[in-house]
Structures are given as C-alpha cells and as structure tokens.
PQR file of N, CA, C, O and H, with PARSE charges and radii, in Angstrom:
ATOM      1  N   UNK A   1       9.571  -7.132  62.518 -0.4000 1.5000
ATOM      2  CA  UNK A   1      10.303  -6.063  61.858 -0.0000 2.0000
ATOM      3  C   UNK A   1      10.592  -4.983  62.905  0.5500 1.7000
ATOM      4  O   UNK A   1       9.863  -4.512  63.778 -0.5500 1.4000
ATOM      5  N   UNK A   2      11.950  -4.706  62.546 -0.4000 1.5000
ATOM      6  CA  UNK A   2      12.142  -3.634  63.770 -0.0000 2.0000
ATOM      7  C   UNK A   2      11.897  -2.363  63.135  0.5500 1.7000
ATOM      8  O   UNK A   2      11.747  -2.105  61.941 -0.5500 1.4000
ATOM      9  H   UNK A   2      12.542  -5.088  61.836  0.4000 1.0000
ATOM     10  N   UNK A   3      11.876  -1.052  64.921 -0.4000 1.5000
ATOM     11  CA  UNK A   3      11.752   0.065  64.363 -0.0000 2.0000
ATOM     12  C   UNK A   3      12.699   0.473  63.006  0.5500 1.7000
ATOM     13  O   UNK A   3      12.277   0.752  61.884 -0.5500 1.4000
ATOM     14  H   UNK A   3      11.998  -1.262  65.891  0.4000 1.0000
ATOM     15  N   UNK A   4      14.197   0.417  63.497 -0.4000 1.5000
ATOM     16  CA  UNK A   4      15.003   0.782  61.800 -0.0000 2.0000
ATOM     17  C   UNK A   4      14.723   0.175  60.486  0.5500 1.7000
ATOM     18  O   UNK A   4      14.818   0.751  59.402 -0.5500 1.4000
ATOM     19  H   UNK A   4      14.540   0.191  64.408  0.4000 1.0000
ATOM     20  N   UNK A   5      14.278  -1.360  60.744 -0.4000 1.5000
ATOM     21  CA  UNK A   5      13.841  -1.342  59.288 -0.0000 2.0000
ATOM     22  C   UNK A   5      12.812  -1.182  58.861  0.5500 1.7000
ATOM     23  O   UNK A   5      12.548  -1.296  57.664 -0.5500 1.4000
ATOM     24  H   UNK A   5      14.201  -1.828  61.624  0.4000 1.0000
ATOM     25  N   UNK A   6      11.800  -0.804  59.981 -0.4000 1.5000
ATOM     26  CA  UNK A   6      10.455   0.099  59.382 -0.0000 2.0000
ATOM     27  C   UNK A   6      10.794   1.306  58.882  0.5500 1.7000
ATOM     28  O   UNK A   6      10.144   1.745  57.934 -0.5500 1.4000
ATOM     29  H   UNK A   6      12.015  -0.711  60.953  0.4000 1.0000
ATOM     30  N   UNK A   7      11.961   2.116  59.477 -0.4000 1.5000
ATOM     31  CA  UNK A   7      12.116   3.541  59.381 -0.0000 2.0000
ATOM     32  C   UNK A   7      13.121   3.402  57.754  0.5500 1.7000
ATOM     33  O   UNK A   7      12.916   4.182  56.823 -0.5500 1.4000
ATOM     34  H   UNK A   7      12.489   1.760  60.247  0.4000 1.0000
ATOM     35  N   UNK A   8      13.902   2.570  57.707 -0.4000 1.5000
ATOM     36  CA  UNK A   8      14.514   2.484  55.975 -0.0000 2.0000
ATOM     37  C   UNK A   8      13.592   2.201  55.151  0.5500 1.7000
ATOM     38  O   UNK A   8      13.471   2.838  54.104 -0.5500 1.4000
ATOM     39  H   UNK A   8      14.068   1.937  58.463  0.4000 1.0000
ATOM     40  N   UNK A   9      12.627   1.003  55.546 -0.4000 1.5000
ATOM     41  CA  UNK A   9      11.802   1.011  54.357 -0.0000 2.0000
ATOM     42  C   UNK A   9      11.030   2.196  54.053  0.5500 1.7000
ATOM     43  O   UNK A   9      10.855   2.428  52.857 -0.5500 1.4000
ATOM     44  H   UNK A   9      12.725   0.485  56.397  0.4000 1.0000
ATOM     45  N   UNK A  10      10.462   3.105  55.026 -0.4000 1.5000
ATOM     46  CA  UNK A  10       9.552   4.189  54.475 -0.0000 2.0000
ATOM     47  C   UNK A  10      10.601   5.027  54.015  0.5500 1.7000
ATOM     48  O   UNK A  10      10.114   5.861  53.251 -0.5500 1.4000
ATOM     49  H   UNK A  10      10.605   2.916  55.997  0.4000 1.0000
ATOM     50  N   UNK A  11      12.195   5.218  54.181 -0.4000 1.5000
ATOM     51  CA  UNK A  11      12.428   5.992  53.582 -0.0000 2.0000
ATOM     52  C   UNK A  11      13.296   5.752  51.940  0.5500 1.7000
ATOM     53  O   UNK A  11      13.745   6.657  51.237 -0.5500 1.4000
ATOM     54  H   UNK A  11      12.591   4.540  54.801  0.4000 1.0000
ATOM     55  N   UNK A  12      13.329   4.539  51.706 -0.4000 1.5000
ATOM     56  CA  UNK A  12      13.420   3.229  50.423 -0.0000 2.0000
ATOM     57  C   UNK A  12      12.078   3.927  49.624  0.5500 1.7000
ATOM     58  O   UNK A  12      12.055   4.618  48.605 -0.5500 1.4000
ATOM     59  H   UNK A  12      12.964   3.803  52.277  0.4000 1.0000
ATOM     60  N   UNK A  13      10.793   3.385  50.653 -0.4000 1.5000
ATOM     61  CA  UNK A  13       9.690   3.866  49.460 -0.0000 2.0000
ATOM     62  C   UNK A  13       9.741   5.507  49.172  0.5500 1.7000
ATOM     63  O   UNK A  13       9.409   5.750  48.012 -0.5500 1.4000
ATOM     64  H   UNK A  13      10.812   2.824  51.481  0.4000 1.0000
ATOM     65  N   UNK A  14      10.056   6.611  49.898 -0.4000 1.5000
ATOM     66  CA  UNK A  14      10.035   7.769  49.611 -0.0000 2.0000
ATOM     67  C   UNK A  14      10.929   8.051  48.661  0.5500 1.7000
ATOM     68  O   UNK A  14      10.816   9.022  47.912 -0.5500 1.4000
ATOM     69  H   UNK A  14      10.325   6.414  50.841  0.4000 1.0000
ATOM     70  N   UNK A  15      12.236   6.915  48.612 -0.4000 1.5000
ATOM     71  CA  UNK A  15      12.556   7.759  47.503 -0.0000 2.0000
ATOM     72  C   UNK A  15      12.702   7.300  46.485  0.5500 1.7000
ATOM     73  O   UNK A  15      13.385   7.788  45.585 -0.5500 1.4000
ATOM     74  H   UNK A  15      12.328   6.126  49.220  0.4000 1.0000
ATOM     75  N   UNK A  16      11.916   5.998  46.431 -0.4000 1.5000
ATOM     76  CA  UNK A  16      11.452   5.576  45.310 -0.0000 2.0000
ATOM     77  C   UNK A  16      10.124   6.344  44.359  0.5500 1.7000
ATOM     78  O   UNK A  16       9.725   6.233  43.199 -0.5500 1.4000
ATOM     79  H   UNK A  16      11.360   5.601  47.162  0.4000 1.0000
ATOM     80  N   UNK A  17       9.810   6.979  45.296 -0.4000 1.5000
ATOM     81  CA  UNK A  17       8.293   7.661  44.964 -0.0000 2.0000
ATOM     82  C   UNK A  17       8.853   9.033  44.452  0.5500 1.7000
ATOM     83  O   UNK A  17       8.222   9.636  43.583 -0.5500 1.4000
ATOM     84  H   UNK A  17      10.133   7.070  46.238  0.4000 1.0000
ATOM     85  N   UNK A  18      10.123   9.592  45.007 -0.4000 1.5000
ATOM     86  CA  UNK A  18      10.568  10.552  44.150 -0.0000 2.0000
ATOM     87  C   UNK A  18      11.178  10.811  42.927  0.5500 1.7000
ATOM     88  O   UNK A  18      11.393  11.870  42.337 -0.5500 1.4000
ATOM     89  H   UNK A  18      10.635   9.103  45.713  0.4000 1.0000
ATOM     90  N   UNK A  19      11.549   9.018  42.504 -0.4000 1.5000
ATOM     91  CA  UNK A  19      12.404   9.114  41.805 -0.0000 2.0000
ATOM     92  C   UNK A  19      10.952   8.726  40.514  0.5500 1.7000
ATOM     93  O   UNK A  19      11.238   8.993  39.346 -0.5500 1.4000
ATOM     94  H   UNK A  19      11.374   8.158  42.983  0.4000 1.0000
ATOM     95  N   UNK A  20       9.805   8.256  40.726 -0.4000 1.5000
ATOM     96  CA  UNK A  20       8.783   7.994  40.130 -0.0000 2.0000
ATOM     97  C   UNK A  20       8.029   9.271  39.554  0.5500 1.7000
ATOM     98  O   UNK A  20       7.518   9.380  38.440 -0.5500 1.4000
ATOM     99  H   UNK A  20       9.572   8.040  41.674  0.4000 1.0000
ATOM    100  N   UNK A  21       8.082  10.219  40.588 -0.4000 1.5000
ATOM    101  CA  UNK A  21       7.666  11.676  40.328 -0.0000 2.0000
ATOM    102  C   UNK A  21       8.201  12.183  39.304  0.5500 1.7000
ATOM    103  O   UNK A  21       7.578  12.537  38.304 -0.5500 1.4000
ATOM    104  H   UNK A  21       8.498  10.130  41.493  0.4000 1.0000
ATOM    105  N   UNK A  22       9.770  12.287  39.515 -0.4000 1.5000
ATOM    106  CA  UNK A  22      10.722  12.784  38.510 -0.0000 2.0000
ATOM    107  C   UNK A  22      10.576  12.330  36.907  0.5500 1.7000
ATOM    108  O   UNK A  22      10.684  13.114  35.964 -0.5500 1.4000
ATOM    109  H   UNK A  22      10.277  12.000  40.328  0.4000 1.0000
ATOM    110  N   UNK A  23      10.262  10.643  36.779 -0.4000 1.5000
ATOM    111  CA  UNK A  23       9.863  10.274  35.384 -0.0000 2.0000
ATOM    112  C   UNK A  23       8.693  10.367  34.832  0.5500 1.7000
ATOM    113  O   UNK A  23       8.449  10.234  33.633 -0.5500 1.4000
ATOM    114  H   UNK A  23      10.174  10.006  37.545  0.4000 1.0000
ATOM    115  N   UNK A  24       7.666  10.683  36.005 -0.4000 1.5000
ATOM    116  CA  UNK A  24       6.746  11.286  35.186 -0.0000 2.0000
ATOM    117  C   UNK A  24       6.746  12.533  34.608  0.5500 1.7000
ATOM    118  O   UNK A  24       6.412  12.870  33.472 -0.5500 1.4000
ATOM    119  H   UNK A  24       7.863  10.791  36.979  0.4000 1.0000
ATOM    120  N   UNK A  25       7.069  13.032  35.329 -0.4000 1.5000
ATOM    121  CA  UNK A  25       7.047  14.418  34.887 -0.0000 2.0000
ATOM    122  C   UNK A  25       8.141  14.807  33.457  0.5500 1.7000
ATOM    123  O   UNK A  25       7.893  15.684  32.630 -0.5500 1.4000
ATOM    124  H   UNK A  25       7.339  12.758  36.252  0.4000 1.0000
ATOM    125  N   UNK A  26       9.559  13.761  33.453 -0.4000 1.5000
ATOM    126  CA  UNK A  26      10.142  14.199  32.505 -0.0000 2.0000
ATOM    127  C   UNK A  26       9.288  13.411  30.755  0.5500 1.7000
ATOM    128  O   UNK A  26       9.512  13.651  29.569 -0.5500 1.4000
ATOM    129  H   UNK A  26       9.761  13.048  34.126  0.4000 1.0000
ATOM    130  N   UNK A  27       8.281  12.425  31.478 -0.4000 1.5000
ATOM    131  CA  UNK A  27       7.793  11.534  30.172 -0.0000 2.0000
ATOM    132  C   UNK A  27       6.296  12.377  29.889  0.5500 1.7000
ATOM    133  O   UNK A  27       5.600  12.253  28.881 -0.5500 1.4000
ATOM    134  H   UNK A  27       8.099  12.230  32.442  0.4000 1.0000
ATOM    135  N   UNK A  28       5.972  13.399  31.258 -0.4000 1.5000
ATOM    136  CA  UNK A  28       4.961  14.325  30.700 -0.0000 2.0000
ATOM    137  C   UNK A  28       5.713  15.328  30.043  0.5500 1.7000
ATOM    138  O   UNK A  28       5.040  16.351  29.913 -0.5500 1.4000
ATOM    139  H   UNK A  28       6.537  13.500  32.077  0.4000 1.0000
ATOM    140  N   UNK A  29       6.811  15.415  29.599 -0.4000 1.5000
ATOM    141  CA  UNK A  29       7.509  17.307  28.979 -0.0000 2.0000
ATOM    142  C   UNK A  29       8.091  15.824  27.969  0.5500 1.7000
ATOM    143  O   UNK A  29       8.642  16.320  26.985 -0.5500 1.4000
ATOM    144  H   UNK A  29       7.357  14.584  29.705  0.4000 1.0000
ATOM    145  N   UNK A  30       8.127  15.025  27.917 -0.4000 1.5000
ATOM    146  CA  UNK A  30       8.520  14.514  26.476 -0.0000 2.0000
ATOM    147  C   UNK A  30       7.342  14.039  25.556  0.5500 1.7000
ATOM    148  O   UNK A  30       7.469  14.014  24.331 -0.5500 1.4000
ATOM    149  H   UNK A  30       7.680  14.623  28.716  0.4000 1.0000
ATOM    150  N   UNK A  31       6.220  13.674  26.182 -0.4000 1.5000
ATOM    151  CA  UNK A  31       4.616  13.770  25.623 -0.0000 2.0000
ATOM    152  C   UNK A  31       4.529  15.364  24.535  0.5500 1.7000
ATOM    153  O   UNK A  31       4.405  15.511  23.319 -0.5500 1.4000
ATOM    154  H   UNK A  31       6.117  13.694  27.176  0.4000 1.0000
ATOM    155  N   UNK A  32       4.679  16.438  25.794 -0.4000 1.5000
ATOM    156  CA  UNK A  32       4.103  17.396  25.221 -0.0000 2.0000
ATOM    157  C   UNK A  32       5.049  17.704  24.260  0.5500 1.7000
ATOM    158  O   UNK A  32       4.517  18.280  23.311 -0.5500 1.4000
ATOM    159  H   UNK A  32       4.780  16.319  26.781  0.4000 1.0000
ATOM    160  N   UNK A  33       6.744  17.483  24.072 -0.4000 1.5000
ATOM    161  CA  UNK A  33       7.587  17.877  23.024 -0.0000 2.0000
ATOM    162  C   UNK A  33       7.436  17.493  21.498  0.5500 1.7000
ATOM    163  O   UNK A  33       7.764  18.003  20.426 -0.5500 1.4000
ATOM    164  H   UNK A  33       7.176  17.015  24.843  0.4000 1.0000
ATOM    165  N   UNK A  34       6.620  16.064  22.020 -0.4000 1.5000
ATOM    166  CA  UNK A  34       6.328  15.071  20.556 -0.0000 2.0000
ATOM    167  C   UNK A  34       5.105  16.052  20.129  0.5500 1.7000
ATOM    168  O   UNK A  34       5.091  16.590  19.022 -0.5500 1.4000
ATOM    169  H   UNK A  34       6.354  15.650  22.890  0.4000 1.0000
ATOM    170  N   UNK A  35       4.086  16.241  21.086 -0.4000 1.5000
ATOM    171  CA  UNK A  35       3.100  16.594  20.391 -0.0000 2.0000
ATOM    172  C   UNK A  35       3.451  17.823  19.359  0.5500 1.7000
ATOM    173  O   UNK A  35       3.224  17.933  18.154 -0.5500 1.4000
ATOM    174  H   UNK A  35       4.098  15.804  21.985  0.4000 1.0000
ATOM    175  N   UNK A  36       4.009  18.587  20.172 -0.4000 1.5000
ATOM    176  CA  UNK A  36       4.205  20.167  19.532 -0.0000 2.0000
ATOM    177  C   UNK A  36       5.003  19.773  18.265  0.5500 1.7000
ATOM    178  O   UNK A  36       4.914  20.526  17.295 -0.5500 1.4000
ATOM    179  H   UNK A  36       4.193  18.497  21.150  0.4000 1.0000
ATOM    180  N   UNK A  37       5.940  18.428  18.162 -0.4000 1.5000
ATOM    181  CA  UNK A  37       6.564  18.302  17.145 -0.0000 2.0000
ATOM    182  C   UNK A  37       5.564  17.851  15.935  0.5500 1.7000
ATOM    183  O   UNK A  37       5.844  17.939  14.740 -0.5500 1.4000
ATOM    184  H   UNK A  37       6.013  17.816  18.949  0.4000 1.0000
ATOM    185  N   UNK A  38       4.389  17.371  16.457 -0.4000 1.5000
ATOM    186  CA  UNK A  38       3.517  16.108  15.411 -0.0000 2.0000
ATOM    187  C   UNK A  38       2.772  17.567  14.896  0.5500 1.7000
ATOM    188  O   UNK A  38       2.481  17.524  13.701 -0.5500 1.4000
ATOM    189  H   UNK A  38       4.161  17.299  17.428  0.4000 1.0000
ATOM    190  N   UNK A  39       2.491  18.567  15.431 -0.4000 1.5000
ATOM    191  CA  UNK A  39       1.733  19.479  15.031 -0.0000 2.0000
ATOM    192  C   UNK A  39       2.590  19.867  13.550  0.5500 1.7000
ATOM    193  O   UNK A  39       2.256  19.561  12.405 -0.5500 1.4000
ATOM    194  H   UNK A  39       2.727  18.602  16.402  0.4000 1.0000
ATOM    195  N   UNK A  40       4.035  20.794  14.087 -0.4000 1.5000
ATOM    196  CA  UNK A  40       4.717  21.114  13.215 -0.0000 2.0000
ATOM    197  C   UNK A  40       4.850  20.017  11.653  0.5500 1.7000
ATOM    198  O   UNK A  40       4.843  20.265  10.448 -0.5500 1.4000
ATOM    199  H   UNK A  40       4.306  21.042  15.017  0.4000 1.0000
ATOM    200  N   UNK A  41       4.945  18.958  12.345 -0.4000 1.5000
ATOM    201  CA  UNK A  41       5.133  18.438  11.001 -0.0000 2.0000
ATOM    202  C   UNK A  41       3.532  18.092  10.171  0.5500 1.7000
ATOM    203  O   UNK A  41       3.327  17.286   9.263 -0.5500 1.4000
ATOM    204  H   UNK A  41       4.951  18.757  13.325  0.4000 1.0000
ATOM    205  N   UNK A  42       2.854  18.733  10.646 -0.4000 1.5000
ATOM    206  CA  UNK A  42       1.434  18.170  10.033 -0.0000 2.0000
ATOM    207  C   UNK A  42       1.272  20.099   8.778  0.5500 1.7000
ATOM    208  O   UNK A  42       0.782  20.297   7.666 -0.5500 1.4000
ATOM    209  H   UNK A  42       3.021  19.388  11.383  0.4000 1.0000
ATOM    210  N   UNK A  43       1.971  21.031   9.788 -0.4000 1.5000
ATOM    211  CA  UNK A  43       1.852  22.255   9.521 -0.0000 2.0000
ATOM    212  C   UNK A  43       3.189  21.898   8.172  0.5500 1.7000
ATOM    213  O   UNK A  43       2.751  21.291   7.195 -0.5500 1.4000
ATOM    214  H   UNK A  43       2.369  20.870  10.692  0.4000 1.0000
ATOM    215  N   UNK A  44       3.877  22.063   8.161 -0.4000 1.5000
ATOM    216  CA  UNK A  44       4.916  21.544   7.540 -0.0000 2.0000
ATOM    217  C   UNK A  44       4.466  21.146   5.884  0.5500 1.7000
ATOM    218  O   UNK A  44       4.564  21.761   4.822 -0.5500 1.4000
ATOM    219  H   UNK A  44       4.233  22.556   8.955  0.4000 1.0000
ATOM    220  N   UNK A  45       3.846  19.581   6.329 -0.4000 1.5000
ATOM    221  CA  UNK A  45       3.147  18.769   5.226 -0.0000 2.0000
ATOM    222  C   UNK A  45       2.193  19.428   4.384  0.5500 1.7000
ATOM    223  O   UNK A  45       2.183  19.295   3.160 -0.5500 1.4000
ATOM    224  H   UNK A  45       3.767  19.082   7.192  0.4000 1.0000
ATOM    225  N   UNK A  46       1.035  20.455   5.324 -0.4000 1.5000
ATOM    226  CA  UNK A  46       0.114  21.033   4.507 -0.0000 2.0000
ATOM    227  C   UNK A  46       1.055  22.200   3.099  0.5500 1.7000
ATOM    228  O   UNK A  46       0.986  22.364   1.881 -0.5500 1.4000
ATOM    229  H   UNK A  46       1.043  20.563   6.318  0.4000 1.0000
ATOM    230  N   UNK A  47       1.844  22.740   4.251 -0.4000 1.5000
ATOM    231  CA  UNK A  47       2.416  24.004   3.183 -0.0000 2.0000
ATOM    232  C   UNK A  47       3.320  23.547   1.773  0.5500 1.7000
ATOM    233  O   UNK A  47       3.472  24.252   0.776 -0.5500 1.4000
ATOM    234  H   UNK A  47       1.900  22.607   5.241  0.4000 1.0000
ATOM    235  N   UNK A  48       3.973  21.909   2.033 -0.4000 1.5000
ATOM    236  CA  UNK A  48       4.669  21.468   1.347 -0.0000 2.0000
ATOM    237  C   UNK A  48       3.799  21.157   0.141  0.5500 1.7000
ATOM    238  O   UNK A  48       4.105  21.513  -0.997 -0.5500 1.4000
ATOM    239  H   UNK A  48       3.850  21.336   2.843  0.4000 1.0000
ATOM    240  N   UNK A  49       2.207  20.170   0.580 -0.4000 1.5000
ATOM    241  CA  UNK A  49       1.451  19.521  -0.254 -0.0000 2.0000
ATOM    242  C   UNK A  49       0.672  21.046  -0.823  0.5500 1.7000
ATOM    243  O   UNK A  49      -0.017  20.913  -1.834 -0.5500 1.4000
ATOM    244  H   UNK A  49       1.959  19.880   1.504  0.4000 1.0000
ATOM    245  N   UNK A  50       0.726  21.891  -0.458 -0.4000 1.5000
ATOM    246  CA  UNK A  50       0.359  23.396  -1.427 -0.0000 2.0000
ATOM    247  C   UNK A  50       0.920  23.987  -2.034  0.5500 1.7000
ATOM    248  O   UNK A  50       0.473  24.924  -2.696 -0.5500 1.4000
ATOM    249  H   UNK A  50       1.286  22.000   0.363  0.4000 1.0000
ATOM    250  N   UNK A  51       2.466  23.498  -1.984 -0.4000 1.5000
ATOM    251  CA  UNK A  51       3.607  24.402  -2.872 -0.0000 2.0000
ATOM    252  C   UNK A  51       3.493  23.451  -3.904  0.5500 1.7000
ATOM    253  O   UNK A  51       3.433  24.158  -4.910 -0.5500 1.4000
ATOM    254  H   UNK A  51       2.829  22.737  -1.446  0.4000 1.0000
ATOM    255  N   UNK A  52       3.411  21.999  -4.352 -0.4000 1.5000
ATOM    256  CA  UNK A  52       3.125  21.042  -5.089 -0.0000 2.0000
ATOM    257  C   UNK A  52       2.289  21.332  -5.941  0.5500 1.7000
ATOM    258  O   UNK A  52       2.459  21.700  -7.103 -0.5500 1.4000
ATOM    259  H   UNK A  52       3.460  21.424  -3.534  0.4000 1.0000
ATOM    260  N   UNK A  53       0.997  21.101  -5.135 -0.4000 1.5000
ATOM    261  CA  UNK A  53      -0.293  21.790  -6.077 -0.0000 2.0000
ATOM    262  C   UNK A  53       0.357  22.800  -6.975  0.5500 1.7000
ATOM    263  O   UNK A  53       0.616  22.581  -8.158 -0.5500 1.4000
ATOM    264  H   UNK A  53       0.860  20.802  -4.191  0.4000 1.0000
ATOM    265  N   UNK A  54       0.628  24.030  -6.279 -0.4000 1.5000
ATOM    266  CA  UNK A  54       0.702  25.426  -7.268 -0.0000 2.0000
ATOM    267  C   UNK A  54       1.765  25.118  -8.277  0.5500 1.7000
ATOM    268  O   UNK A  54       1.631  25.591  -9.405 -0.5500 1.4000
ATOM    269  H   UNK A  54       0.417  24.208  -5.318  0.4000 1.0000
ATOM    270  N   UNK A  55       3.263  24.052  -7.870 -0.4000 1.5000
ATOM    271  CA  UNK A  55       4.046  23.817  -8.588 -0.0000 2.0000
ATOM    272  C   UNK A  55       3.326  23.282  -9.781  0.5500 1.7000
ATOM    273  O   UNK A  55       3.502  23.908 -10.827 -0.5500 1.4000
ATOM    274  H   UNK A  55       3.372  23.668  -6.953  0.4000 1.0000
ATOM    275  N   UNK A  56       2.426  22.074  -9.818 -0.4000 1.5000
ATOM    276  CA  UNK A  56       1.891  21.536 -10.461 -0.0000 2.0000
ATOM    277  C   UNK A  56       0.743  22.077 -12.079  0.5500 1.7000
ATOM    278  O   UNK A  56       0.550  21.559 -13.179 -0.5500 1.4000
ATOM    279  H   UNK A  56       2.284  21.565  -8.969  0.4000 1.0000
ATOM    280  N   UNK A  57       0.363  23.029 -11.564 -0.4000 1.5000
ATOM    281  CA  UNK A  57      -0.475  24.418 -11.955 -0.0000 2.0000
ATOM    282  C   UNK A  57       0.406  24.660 -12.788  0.5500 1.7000
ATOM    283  O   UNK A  57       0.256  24.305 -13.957 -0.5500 1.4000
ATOM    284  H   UNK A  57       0.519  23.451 -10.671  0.4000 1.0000
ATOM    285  N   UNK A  58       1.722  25.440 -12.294 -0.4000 1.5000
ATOM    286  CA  UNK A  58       2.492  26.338 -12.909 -0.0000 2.0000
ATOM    287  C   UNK A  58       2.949  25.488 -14.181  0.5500 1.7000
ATOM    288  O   UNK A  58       2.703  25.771 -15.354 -0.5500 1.4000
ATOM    289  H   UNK A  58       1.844  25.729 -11.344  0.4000 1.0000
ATOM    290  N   UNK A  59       3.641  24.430 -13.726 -0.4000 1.5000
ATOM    291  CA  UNK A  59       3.994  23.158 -15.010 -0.0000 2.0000
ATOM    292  C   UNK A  59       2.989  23.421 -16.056  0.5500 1.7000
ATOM    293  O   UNK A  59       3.434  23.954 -17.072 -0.5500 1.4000
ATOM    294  H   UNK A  59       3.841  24.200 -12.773  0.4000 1.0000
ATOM    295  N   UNK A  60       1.631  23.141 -16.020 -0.4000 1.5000
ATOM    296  CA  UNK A  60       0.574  23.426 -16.904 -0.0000 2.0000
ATOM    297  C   UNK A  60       0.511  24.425 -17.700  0.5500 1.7000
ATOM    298  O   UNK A  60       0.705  24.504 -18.913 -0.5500 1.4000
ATOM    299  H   UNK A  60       1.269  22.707 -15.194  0.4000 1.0000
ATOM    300  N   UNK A  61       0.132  25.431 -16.676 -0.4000 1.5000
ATOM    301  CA  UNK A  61       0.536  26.387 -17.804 -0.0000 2.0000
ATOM    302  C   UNK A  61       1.583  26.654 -18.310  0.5500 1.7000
ATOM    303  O   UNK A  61       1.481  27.165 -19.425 -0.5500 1.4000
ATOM    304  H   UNK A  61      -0.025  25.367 -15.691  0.4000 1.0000
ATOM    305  N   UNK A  62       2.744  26.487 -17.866 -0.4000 1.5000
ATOM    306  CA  UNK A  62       3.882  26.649 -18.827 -0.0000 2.0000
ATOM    307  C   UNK A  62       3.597  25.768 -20.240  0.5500 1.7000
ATOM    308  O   UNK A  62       3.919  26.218 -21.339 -0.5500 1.4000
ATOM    309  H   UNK A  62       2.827  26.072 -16.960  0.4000 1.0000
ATOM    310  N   UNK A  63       2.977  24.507 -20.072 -0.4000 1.5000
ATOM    311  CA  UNK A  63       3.243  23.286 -21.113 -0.0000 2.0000
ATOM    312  C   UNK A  63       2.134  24.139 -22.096  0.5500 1.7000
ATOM    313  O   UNK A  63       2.225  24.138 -23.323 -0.5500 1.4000
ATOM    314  H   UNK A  63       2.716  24.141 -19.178  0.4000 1.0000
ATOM    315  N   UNK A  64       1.077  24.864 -21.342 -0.4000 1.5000
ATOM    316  CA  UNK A  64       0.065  25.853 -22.406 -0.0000 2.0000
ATOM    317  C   UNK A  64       0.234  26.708 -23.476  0.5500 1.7000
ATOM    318  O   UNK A  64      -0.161  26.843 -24.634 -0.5500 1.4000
ATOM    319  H   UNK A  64       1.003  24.864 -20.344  0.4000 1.0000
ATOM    320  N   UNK A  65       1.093  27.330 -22.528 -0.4000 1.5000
ATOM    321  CA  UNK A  65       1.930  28.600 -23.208 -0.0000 2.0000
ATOM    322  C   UNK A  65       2.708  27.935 -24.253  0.5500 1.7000
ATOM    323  O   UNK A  65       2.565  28.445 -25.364 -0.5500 1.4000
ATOM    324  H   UNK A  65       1.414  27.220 -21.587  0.4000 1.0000
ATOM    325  N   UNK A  66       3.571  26.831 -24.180 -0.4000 1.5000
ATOM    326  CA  UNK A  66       4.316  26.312 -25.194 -0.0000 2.0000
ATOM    327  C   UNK A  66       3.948  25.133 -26.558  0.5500 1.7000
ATOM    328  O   UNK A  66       4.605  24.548 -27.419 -0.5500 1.4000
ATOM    329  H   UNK A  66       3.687  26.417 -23.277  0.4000 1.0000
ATOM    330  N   UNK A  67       2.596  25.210 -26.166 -0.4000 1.5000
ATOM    331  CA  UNK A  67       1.836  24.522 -27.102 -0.0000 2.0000
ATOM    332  C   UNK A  67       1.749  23.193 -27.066  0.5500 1.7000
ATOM    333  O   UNK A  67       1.485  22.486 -28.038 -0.5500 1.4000
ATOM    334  H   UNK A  67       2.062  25.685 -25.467  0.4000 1.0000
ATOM    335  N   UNK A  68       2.013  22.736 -25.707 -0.4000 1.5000
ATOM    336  CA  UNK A  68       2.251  20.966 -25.436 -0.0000 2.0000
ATOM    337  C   UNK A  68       0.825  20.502 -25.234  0.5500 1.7000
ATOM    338  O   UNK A  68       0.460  19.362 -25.521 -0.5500 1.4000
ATOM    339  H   UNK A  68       2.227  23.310 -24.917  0.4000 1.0000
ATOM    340  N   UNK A  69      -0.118  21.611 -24.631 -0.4000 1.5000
ATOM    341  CA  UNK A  69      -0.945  20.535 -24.161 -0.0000 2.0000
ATOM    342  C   UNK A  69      -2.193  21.400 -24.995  0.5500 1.7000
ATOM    343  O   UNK A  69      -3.345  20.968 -25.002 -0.5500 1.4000
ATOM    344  H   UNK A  69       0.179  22.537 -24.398  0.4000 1.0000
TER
END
C-alpha cells in the first residue's frame, strides 16, 4: 500500500467517523425529543383520566338530584 492510499484511507475513515459523530448526536436529540414527548403524554393522560373521574362524579350526582338513582 502506498503512501497516498494510506493517506485517503485515513482520510475516508475520518470522515466517516464524522459523519458517525453527526448521527449520533442527531439520534441522541431525537432520544431526548421522544422522551420529553413520552413524559407529556403520560402528563396529558393523568389530567385527562381526572377530568373523567370528576366527569363521572358529576353524572351521579346529577342522576341524584333527579331522582334516578
């Protein structure tokens, strides 16, 4: 192997190694986007599954008040 194609390959692997850098880093900021999203929707779910409940409540007593139940 000659000097030039020693000197392309290290610079083949360099910028292969940059271009490796680059997807990590964009699949570490798409990790952390999901997460922050999985949070929201967990935050989301709780407030939804508590407006239910109270909806649920309220039904009741309405059906109380009207002599259904």
């Amino acid at each position: 192997m000659s000097l030039n194609d020693m000197t392309m390959a290290i610079n083949q692997n360099a910028q292969s190694q940059r271009q490796l850098d680059s997807l990590n880093r964009r699949y570490a900021a798409a990790q952390s986007k999901i997460s922050v999203q999985r949070n929201e929707i967990a935050r989301l779910t709780k407030k939804l599954e508590a407006a239910t409940k109270h909806k649920l409540e309220l039904l009741d007593e309405l059906k109380w008040l009207r002599g259904e139940k």
